[in-house]
N, C-alpha and C positions, 0 to 999 in steps of 0.2 A: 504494500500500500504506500501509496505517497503522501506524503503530508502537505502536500501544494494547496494552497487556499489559493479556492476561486470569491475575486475581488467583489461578487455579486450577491454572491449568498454570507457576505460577512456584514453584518447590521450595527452602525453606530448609532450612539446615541444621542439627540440633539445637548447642546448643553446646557445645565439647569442653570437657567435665569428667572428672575421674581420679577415679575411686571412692574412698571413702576406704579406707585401706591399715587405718586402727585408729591404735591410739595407738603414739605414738614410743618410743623405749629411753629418752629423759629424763623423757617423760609419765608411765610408766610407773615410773619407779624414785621421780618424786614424790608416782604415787599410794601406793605401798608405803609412803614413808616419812611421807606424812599416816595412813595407815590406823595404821600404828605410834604415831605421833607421840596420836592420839585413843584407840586402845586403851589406851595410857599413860596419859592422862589419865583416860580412861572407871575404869580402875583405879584411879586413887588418889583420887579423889571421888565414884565408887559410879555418877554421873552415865550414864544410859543403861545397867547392867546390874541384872537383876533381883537380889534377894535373896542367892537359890542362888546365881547366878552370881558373885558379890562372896565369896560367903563360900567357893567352891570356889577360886576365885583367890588369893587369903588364903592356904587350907593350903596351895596348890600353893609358894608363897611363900616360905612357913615351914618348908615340908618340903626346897627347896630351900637355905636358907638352915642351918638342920642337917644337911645334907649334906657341906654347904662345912668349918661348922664340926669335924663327925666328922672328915671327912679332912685338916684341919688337926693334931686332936688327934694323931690316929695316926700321920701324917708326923713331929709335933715331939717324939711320944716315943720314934718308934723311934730318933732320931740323938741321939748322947748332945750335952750343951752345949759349945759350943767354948771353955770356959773350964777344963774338967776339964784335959786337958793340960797348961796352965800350971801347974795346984796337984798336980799327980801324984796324983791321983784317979781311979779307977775303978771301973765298976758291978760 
């Protein structure tokens, strides 16, 4: 008998590979915080958004920024100053 292997009837086997799963919870929480990290940027130097987009971003900005300040106003008026007590003053 010969020992000759014929090249056709010998069976390999694919190589065991694991699918990829997607990206990890760190990959993931680093693309979040590049996509942040560039939209901040993309924001304050106009750099990659149109016209529109810059100038919508803007008011949104501004409007929240007046927001802040309104409810500042209205919180610091309604509580009278902690100094009236001392001088026996009242509204």
């Amino acid at each position: 008998m010969s020992q000759t292997q014929d090249s056709s009837q010998a069976t390999t086997l694919p190589p065991t590979t694991t699918a990829p799963s997607g990206p990890t919870k760190d990959e993931e929480k680093d693309q979040k915080m590049f996509e942040r990290w560039r939209k901040t940027l993309s924001l304050i130097t106009g750099v990659g958004l149109s016209q529109e987009e810059f100038q919508a971003e803007v008011q949104k900005a501004d409007q929240k920024q007046c927001e802040l300040r309104k409810e500042k106003l209205i919180k610091n008026s309604m509580d009278p100053p902690s100094f009236l007590p001392a001088f026996n003053l009242a509204f």
